[in-house]
C-alpha atoms as an extended CHARMM CRD file, in Angstrom:
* protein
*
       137  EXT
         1         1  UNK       CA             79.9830000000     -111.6090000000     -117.6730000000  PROA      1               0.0000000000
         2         2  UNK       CA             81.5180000000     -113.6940000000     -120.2690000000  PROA      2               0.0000000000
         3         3  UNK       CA             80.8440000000     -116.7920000000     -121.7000000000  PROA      3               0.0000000000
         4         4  UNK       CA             83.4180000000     -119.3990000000     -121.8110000000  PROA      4               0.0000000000
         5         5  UNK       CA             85.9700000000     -119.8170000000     -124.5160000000  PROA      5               0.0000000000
         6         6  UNK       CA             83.9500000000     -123.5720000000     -124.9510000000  PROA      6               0.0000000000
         7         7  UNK       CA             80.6850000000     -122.4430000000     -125.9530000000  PROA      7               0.0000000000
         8         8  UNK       CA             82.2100000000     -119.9390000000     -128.4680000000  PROA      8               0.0000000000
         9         9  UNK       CA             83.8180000000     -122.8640000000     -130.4910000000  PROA      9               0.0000000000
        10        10  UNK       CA             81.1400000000     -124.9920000000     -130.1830000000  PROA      10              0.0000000000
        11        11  UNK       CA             78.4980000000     -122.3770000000     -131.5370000000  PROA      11              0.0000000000
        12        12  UNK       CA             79.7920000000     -121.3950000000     -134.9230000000  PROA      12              0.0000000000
        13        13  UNK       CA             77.1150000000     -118.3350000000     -134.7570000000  PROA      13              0.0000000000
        14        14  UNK       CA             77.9600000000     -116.3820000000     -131.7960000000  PROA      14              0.0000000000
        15        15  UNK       CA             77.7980000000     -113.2470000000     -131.5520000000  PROA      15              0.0000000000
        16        16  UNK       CA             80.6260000000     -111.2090000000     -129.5200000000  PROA      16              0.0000000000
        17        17  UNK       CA             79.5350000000     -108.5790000000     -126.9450000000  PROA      17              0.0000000000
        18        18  UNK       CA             79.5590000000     -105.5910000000     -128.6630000000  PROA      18              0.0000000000
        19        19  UNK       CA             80.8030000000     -102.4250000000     -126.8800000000  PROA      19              0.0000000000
        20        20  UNK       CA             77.8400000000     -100.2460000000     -125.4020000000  PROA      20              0.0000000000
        21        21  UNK       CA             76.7150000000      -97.7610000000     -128.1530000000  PROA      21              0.0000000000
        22        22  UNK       CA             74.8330000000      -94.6010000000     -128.0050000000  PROA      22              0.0000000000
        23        23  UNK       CA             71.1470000000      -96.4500000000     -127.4880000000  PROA      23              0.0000000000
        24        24  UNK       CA             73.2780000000      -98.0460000000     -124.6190000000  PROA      24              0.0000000000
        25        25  UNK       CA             74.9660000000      -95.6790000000     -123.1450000000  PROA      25              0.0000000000
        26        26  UNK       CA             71.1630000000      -93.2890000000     -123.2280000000  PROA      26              0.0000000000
        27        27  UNK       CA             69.7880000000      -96.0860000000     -121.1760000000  PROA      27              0.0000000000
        28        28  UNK       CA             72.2720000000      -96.1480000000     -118.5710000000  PROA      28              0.0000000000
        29        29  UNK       CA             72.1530000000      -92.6140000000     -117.9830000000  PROA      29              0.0000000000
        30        30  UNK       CA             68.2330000000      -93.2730000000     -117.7910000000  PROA      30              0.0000000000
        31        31  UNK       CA             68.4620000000      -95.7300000000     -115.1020000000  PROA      31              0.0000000000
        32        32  UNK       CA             70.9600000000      -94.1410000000     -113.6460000000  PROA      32              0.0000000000
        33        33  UNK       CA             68.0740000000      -91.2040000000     -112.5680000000  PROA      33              0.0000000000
        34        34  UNK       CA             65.9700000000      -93.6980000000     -111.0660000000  PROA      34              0.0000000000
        35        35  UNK       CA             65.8140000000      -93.9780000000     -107.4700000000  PROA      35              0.0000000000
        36        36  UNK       CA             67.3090000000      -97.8950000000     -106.3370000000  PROA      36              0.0000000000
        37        37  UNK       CA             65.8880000000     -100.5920000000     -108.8200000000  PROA      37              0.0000000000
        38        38  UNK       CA             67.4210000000     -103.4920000000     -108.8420000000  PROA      38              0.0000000000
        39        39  UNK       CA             67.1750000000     -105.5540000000     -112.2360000000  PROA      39              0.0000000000
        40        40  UNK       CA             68.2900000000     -109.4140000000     -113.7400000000  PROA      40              0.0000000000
        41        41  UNK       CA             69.0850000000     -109.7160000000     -116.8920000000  PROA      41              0.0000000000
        42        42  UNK       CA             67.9800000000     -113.6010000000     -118.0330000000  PROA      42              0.0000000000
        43        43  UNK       CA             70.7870000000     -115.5300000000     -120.3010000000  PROA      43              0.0000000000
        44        44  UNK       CA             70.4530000000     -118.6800000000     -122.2610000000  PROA      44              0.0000000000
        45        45  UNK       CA             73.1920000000     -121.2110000000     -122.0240000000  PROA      45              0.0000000000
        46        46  UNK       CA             74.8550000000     -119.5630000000     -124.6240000000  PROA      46              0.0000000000
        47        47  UNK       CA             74.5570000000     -116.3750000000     -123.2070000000  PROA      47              0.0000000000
        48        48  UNK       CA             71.8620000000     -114.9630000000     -125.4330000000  PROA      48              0.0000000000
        49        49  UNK       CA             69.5620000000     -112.9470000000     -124.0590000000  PROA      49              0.0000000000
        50        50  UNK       CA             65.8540000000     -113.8360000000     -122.9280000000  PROA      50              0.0000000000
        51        51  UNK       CA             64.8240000000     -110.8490000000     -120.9900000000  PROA      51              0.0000000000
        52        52  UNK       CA             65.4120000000     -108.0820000000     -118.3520000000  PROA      52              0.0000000000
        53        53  UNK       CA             62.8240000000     -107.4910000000     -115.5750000000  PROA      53              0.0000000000
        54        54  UNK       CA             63.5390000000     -104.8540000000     -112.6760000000  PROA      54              0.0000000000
        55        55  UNK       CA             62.5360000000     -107.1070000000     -109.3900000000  PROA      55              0.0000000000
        56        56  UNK       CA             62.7580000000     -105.3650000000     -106.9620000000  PROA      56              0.0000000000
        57        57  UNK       CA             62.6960000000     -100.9230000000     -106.3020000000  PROA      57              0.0000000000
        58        58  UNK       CA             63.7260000000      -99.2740000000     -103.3160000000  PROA      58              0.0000000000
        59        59  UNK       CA             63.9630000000      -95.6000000000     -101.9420000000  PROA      59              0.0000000000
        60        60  UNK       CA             66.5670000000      -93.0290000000     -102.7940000000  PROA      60              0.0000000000
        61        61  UNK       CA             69.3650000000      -95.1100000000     -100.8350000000  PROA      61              0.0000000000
        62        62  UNK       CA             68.1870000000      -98.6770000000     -100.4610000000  PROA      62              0.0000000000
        63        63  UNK       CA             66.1300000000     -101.5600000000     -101.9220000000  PROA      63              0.0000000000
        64        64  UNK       CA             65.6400000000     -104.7750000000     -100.3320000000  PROA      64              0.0000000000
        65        65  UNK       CA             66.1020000000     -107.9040000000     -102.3230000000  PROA      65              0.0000000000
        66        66  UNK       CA             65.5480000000     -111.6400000000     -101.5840000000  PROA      66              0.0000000000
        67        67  UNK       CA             67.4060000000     -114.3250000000     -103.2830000000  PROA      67              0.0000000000
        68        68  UNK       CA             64.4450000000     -116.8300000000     -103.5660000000  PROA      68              0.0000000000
        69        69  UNK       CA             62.6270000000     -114.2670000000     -106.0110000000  PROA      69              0.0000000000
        70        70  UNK       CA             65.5620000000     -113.7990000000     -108.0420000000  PROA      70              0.0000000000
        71        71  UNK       CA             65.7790000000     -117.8960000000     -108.1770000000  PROA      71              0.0000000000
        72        72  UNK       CA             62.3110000000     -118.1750000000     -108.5720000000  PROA      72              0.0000000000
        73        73  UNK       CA             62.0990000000     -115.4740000000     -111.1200000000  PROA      73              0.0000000000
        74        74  UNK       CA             65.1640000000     -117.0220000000     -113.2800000000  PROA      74              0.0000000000
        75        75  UNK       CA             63.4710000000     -120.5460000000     -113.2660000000  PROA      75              0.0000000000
        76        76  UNK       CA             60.6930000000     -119.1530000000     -114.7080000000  PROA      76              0.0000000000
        77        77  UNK       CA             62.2890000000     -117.6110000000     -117.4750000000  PROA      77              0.0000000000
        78        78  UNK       CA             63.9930000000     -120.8260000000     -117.9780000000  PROA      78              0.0000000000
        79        79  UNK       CA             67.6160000000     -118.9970000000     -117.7670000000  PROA      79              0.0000000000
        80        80  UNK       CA             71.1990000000     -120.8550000000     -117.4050000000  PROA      80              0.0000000000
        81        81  UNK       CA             72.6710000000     -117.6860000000     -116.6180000000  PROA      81              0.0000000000
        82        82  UNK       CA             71.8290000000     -114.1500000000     -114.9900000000  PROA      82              0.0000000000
        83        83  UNK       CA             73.3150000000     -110.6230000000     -115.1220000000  PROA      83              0.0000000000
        84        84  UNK       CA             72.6170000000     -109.0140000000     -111.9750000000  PROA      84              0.0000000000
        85        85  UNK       CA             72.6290000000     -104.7520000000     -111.9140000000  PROA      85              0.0000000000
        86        86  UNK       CA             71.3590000000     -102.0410000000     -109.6930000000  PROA      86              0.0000000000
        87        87  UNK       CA             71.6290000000      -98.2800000000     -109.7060000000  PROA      87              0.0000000000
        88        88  UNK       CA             73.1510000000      -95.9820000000     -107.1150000000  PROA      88              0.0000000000
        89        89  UNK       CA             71.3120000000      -93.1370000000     -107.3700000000  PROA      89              0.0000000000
        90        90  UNK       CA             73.7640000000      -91.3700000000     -104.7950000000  PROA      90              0.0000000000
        91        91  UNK       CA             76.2390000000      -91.3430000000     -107.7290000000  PROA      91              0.0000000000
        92        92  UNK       CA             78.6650000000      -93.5340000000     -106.4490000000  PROA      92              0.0000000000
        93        93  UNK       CA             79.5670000000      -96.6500000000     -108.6820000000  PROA      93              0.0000000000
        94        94  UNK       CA             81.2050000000      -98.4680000000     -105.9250000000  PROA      94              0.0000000000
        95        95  UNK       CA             79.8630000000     -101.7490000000     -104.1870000000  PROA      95              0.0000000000
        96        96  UNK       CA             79.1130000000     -101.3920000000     -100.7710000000  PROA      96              0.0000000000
        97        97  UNK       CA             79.2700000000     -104.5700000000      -98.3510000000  PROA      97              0.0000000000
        98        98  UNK       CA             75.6870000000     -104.9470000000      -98.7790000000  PROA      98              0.0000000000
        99        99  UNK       CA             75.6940000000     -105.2610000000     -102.2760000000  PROA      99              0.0000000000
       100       100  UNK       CA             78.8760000000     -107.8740000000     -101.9310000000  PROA      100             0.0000000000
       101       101  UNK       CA             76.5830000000     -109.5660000000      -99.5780000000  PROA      101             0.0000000000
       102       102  UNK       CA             73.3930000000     -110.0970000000     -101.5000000000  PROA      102             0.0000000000
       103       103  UNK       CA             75.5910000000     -110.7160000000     -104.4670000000  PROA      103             0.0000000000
       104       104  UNK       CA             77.1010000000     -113.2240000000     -102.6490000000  PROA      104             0.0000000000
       105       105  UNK       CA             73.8810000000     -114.6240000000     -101.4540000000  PROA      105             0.0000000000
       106       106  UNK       CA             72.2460000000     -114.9440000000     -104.8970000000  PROA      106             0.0000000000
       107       107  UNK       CA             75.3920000000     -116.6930000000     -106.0240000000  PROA      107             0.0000000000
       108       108  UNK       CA             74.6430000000     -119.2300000000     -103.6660000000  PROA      108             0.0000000000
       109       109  UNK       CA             70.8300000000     -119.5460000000     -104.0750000000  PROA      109             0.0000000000
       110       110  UNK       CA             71.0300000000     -119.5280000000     -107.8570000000  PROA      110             0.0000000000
       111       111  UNK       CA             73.6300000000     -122.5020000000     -107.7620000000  PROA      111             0.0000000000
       112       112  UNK       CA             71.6490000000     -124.5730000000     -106.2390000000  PROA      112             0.0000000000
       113       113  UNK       CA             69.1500000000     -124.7710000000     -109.0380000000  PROA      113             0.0000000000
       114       114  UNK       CA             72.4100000000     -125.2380000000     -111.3100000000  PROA      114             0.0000000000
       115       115  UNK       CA             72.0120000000     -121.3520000000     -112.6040000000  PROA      115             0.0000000000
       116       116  UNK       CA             75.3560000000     -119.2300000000     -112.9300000000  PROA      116             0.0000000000
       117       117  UNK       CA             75.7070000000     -115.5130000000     -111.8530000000  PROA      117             0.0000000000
       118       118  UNK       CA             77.8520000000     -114.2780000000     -114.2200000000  PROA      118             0.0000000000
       119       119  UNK       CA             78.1890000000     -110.0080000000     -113.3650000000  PROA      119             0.0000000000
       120       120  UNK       CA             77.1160000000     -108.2640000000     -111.0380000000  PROA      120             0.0000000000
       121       121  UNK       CA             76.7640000000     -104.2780000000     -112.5890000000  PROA      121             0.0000000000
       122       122  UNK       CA             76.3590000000     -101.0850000000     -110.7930000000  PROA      122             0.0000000000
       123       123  UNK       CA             75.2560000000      -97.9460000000     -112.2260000000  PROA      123             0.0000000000
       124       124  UNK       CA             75.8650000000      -94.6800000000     -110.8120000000  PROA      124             0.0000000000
       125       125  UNK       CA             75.2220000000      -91.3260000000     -112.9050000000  PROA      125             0.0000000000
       126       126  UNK       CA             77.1150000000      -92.1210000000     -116.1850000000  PROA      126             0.0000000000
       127       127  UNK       CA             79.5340000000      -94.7500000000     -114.3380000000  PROA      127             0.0000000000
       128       128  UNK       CA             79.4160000000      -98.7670000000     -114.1250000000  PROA      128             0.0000000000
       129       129  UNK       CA             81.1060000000     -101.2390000000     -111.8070000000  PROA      129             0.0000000000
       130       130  UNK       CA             81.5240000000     -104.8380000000     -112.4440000000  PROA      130             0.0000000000
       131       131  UNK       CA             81.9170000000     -107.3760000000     -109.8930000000  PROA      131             0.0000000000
       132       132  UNK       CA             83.4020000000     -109.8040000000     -112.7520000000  PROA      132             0.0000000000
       133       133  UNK       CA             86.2570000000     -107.2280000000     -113.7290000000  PROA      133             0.0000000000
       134       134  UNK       CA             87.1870000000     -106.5550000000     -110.0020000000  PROA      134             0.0000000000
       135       135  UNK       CA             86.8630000000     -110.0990000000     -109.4980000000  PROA      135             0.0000000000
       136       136  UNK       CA             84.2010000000     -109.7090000000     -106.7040000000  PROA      136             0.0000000000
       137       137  UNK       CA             81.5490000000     -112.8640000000     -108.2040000000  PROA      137             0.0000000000
């Protein structure tokens, strides 16, 4: 989910990722009671943000998601880069293969048009997973 070391030195006004604060923390726990929603977050090249947009909902256990939306869908926001997240509204913050799988997918699909997956989050009750810390994208 970072940006590189680069584009901090060569952008005299960035702006650190701050740690998640109350206003943060009171939205996770709201998504975290929605059933499966699946949502990209759209980066600039220097990893500001543009906007977040939840593509694609599911049932209580499930939500189907194709990779030429989420392409289409960042190339019309004009993004470099992409946070992917979902919730697991079973509680659980840990990836199943499915998720590795789609993640995987999207990778691949979003390369192609030269745009960079940079996390991959998963929110479950008050808990997140990152596929960037576990080294998983």
């Amino acid at each position: 989910m970072r940006c590189t070391d680069n584009q901090r030195l060569r952008n005299p006004h960035y702006k650190y990722p701050r740690s998640p604060g109350r206003r943060e923390e009171k939205r996770m726990a709201r998504l975290a009671e929605l059933p499966e929603v699946f949502t990209l977050i759209y980066l600039d090249n220097h990893c500001r943000f543009i906007a977040a947009e939840g593509l694609f909902r599911g049932t209580i256990d499930s939500a189907t998601v194709h990779a030429r939306v989420v392409v289409k869908e960042a190339l019309k926001h004009h993004a470099a880069k992409v946070i992917l997240a979902h919730v697991h509204p079973s509680g659980i913050a840990e990836p199943s293969k499915a998720d590795e799988y789609i993640t995987d997918r999207i990778k691949q699909a979003l390369g192609l048009v030269d745009i960079k997956a940079l996390d991959h989050i998963i929110v479950a009750g008050g808990e997140t997973t990152s596929f960037a810390e576990r080294g998983l994208i």
